[in-house]
N, C-alpha and C positions, 0 to 999 in steps of 0.2 A: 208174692215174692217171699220166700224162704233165705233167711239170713242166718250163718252160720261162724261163729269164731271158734279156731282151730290154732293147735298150735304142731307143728311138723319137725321135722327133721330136714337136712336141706335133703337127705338121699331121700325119703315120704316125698316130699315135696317136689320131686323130679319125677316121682311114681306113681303121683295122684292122676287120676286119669279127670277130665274136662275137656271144653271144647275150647279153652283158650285161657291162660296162665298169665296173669297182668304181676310183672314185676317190678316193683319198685324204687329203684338205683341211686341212692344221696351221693353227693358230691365226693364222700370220705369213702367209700364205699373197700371193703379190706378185700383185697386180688384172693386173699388163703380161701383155700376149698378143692379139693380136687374130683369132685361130681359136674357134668354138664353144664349146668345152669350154670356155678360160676364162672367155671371155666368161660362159655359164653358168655356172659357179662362182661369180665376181665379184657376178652380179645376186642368186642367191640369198643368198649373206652381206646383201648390202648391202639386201635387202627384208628379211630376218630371217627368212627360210623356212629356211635354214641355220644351224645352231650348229654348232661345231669341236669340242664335248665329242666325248669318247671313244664312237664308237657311235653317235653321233648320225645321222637319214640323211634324203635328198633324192631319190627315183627321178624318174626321167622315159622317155618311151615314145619310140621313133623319132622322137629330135629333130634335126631337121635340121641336116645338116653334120655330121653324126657318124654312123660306120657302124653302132655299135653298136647291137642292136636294144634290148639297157636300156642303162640308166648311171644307177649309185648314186653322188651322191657322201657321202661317208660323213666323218664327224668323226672326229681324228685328234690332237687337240691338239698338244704338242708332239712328237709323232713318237717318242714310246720304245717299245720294244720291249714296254710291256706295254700303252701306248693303240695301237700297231699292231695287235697280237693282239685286241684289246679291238675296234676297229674291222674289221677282216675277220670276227671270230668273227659280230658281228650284221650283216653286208654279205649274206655267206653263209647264216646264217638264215633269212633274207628268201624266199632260191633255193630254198632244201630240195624245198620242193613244184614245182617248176616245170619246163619242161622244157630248161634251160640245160644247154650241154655242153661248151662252149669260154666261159671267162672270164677277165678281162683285170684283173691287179688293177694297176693304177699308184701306186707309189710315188715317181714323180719330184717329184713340188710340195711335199714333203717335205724342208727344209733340213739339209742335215748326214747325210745318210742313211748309217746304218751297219749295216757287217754283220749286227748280233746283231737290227738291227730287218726286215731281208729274214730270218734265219731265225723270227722271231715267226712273220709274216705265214705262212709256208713250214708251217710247225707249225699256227698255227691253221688251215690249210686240211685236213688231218687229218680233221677230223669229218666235212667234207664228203663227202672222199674214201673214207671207209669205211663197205660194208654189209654188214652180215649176210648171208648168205642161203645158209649149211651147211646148216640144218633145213630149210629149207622147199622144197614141193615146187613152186611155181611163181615161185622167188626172181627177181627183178628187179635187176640191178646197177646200181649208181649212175650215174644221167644223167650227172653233169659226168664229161667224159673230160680234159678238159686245161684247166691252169689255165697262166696267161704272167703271170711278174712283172713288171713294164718299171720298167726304173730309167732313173737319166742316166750311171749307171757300173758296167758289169757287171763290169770288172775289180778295183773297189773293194770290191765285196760279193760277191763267188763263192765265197769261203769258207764265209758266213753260208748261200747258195743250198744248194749241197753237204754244207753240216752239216744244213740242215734235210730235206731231201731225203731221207738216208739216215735222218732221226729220226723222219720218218713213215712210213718203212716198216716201222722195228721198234715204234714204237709200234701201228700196224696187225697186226704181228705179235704184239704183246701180246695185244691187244683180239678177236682172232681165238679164239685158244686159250682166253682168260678166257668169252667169251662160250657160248662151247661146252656143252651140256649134258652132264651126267656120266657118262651113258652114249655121246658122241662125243669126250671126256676122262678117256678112263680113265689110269691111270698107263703102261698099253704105249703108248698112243696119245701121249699125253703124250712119251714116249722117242722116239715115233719123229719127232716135230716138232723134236724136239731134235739127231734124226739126219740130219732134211733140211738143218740148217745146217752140214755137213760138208762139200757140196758148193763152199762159200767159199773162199776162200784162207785159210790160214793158222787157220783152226779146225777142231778134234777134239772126237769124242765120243766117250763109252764109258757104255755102261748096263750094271749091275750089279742081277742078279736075288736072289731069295731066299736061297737058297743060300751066295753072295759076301758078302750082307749080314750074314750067322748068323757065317760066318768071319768075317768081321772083329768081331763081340761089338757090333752095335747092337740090343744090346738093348731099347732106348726107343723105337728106331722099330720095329721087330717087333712091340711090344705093340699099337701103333695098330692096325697094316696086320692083325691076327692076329683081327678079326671081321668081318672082308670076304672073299668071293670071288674079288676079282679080288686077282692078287700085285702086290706092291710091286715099283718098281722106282727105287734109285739111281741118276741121271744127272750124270753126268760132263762134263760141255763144258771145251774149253780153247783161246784164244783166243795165237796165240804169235805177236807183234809185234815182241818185244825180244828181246836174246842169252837163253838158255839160264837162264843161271849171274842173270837179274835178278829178283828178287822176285816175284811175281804179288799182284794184288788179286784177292783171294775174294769173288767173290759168291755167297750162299747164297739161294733162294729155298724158302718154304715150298711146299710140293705136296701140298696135301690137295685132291683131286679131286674131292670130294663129302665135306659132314661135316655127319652128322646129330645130332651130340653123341656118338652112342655110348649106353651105358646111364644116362648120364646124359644124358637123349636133351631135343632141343630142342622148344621151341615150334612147334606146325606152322604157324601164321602168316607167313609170306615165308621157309619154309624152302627153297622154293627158289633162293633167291638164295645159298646155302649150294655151288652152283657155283662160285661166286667164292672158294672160299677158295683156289683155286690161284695168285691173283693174284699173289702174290708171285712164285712158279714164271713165270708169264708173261713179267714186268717183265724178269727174265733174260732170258727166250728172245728178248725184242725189245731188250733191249741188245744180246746178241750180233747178230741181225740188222741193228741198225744198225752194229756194231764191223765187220762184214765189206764195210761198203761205206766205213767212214771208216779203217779198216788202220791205226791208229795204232799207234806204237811204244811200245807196252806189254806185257807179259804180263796176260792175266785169265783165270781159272777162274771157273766158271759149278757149283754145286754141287746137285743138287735133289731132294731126300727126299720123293719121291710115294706114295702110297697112297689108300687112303678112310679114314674115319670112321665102323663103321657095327656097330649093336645085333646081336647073335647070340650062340651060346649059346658061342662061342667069343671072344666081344669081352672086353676086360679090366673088371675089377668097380672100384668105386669101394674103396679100401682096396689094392690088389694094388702089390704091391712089385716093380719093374721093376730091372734093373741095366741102367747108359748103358755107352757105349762105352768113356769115360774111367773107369771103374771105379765111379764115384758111384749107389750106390742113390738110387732114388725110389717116396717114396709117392704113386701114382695117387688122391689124394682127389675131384676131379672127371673124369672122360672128355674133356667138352667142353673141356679144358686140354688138346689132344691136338697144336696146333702146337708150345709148346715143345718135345713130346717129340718128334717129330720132328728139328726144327733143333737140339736141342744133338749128338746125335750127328754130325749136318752139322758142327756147326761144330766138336765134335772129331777129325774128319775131316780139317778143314780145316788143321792142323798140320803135317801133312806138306808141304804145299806151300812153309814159309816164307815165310807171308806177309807183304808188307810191312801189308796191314792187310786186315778180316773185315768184309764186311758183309751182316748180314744182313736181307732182306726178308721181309715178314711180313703177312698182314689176322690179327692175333694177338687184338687185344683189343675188344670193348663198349667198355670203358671210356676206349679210345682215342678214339673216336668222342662220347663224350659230353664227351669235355674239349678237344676241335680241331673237330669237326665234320670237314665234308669239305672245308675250305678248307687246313689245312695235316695235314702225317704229322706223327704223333710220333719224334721223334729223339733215340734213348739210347746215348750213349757212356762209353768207359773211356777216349778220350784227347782231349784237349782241341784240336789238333792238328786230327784227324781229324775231329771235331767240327765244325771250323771250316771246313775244306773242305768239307764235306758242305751246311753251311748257304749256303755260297757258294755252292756249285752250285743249289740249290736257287732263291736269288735270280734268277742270272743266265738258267738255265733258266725260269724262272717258273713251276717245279714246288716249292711250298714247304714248309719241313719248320717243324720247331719243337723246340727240344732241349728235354728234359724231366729232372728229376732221377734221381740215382743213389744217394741218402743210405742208406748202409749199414744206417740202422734200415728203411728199408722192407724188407731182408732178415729182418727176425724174426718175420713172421707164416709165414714158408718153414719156421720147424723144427718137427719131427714126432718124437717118442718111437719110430719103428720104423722109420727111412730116415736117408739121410745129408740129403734133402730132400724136402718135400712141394712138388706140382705147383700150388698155388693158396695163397694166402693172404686168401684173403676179397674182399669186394666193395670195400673201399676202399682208394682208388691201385692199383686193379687194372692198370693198363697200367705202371704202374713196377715191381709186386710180378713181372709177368712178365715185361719187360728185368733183372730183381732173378736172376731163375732161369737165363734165360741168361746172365748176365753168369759164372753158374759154372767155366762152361766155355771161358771167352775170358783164362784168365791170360798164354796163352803169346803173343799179339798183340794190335795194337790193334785193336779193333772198335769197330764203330756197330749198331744195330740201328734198323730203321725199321718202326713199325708203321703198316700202310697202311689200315686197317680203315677206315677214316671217308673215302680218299681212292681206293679202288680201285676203285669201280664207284659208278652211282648206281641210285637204287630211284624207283619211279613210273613214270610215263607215259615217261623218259626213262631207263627201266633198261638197264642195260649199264655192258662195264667201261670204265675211259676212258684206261686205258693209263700211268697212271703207276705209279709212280716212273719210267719209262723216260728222258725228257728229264733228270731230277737226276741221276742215273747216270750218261747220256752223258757230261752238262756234267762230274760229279766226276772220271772216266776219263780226259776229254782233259786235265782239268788235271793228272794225275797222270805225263803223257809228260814225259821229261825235257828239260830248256832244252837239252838239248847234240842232243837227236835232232828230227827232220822230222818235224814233228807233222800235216804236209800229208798227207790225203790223195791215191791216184791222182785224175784226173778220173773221172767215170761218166757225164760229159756226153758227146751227140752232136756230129758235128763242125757249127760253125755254116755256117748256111749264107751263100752270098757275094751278099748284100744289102745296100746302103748304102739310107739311112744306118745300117739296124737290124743291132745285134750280139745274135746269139742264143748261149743255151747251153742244154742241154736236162738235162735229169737224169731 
């Protein structure tokens, strides 16, 4: 997908040729203009064929004086970044089926137009720009090849262009590897998608097999990986932005590759959506691939405990006492509990690095899912701080979380008569009971944990992963560059070309 910021004239703009012209229309919207397009704009409000609500839309076919073979004009209200995203997500809707390939989305008639609302637009184009088609044998790639944003100031919002730009490439790089079935994601494959973002500036990987994992005493992830075929494999990523000697954000992503409960084996009913539990794992690998085109001065580690889930005569029993990395026994009372056991040795791992803070990603709980749905993640912290940036990224992103409690009594249904801890505490506040188990292992930093379970992929007619947490990550990250450093990315744009009146940038 070819992304391009432009800035036109409304007469350019009426004379760009494309296969369909997505216009914009805020509530305030000013009738002056005497070219087409306004014109047209102005008649529909004023017959009432047009509303400005968010999403609202108006097509029309080769109307004359206008190059564009469509042109939607589409309701925008007051222009924020979540009625912009709101308003492109159903403009583009529209297109899915059709055979559009260059589209023009205009946000000039848009008052006050700012950055964060050109990266909306930039993000919501995302869906459109991404298809499947690793499995299939006659896969077709997606029609639209090039989207142009046209603004009135390309140099007021290039920031927002450029953020978004690089947020849809790792969010597509999420949505690739999540979607993947578990036999084209297994955990070597897994490592080595991990290995192709090496190629970057300034990021490293290193993957650590069986063997490396035994030496180091992860016990708890061994137990998982210990009724599958394929071996486990720890990945390593490191993202180095900043001096040496400054702290890193740890990000921990679950990596369970396929989980069929284990012997405490699941329902076969939409067990196959049970691919997705690597989401978390994903979410990484497309931060990181956005981190290498936005180079902020940061340090981040990328941490990812892959394996399967899976019943054999060698898989761990419900009852079976595990020792973690950090020295703390655990009693295995259910299997299908098998992400914490994974991620606490991640995140005692994660010590070594000094970090300034832990976060970890997670599809960890049902029960997260039944108390947020899929409109927000659960969000469980031990510092308050952390917390609070975490929820702000989440706003500003328009990826949302929801912090959830941490009350020490929901740690009592965790103990057990023959462990230091039991891996489940019953069906109720089960998503706090298991931010309760990791939280064990998180004394020595601040951490968050986010469970993505309700927010990582959708099921129906519309199944597939959809790429978050990746955007609340970006957004948490860039606020974490310090006031003293150049939080500017290089360009990734091509050079504009020398055309008056329009100024292009391209990404």
């Amino acid at each position: 997908m070819d992304f391009e910021l432009k800035t036109l004239t409304r007469a350019r703009l009426c004379s760009e040729k494309c296969d369909a012209l997505l216009v914009l229309i805020p509530q305030d919207l000013s009738s002056s203009g005497d070219d087409p397009l306004s014109a047209l704009a102005a008649l529909a409000i004023k017959s009432g064929d047009l509303e400005t609500k968010p999403g609202k839309l108006l097509g029309a076919y080769r109307t004359a004086g206008i190059a564009a073979t469509r042109v939607l004009l589409v309701g925008a209200d007051d222009g924020s970044p979540k009625n912009v995203r709101t308003a492109v997500n159903a403009a583009l809707g529209t297109l899915k089926t059709s055979n559009v390939r260059r589209v023009v989305i205009s946000l000039s008639a848009l008052s006050d137009l700012q950055a964060d609302a050109v990266h909306a637009a930039v993000v919501a184009c995302s869906e459109a720009a991404y298809s499947y088609t690793t499995t299939k044998s006659k896969a077709t790639p997606a029609k639209l090849q090039q989207i142009v944003i046209e603004v009135s100031n390309t140099a007021a919002v290039k920031p927002g262009f450029d953020k978004g730009t690089a947020l849809v490439k790792g969010i597509e790089y999420a949505k690739e590897w999540a979607n993947r079935p578990a036999n084209y994601a297994t955990p070597n494959l897994l490592a080595g998608a991990a290995k192709a973002l090496a190629k970057f500036s300034k990021i490293k990987v290193e993957v650590l097999g069986p063997k490396e994992v035994a030496k180091l005493g992860m016990g708890s992830f061994m137990a998982v990986a210990q009724g599958s075929a394929e071996p486990l494999r720890f990945i390593v990523l490191r993202y180095d932005g900043a001096a040496k000697a400054a702290a890193p954000v740890v990000l921990v992503g679950k990596g369970i590759t396929f989980d069929t409960g284990g012997i405490s084996i699941k329902p076969a009913g939409e067990m196959d959506e049970m691919k997705f539990d690597m989401c978390g794992a994903a979410s990484v690998l497309g931060t990181f691939r956005a981190l290498a085109d936005l180079q902020p001065a940061l340090n981040v580690v990328g941490l990812i405990p892959a394996c399967e889930n899976m019943p054999s005569s060698s898989a761990i029993k419900p009852g079976d006492v595990v020792t973690s990395m950090s020295g703390q026994t655990i009693e295995i009372l259910n299997t299908d509990a098998e992400g914490r056991l994974v991620l606490c040795d991640a995140l005692t791992y994660a010590e070594r690095f000094k970090p300034s803070a832990v976060v970890d990603i997670a599809t960890l709980t049902g029960a997260c899912v039944v108390a947020l749905g899929g409109v927000r993640s659960g969000l469980f912290s031990n510092n308050d701080s952390l917390a609070q940036s975490l929820a702000e990224a989440g706003e500003s992103s328009l990826d949302l979380c929801w912090r959830m409690p941490l009350d020490e009594d929901y740690a009592e249904g965790l103990k057990t008569n023959f462990a230091d801890v039991a891996n489940v505490a019953g069906r109720a506040g089960g998503a706090v009971t298991a931010a309760k188990f990791l939280q064990r292992f998180t004394a020595s930093f601040p951490w968050a944990h986010l469970d993505i379970a309700g927010t990582a992929w959708k099921g129906g007619a519309a199944k597939g992963a959809t790429g978050r947490p990746v955007p609340l990550l970006v957004d948490y990250l860039l606020g974490q560059v310090p006031a003293s450093a150049s939080a500017k990315a290089p360009s990734t744009s091509r050079p504009a070309r020398k055309s008056k009146p329009a100024a292009k940038t391209r990404a």
